[in-house]
C-alpha positions, 0 to 999 in steps of 0.5 A: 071194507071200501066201495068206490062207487058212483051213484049214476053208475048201474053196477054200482046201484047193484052192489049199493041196493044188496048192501042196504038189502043185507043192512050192512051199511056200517061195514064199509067206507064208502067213496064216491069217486065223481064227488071226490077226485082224490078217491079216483087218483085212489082207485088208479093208484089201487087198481090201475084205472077208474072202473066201479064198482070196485070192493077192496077186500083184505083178499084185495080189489073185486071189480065186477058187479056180480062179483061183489053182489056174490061175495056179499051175499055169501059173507053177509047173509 
């Protein structure tokens, strides 16, 4: 799976604190999009803007924080 994530950004602590919580670091790539700009050319090719925290799933793109933080706890827990 793929975060795109950045880290002043509050949602994306959310969803980073419930990854490190459930200690499932090694599941995902990680991309922050302000320290590489191609991750954000990325996520608007994906999902058609910049919005994070986004989780791309095999089921596609989740964008809202309490969103992923539910679907991580029900896959991971």
């Amino acid at each position: 799976m793929e975060l795109y994530f950045y880290e002043d950004c509050e949602y994306s602590q959310i969803v980073l604190n419930t990854i490190s919580t459930l200690k499932i670091k090694d599941k995902f790539t990680f991309k922050d999009i302000r320290l590489n700009p191609d991750y954000a050319k990325e996520l608007v090719e994906l999902t058609g803007d910049v919005m994070v925290p986004c989780l791309i799933t095999q089921d596609g793109p989740m964008k809202e924080a309490k969103d992923i933080r539910k679907y991580l706890v029900s896959h991971f827990l």
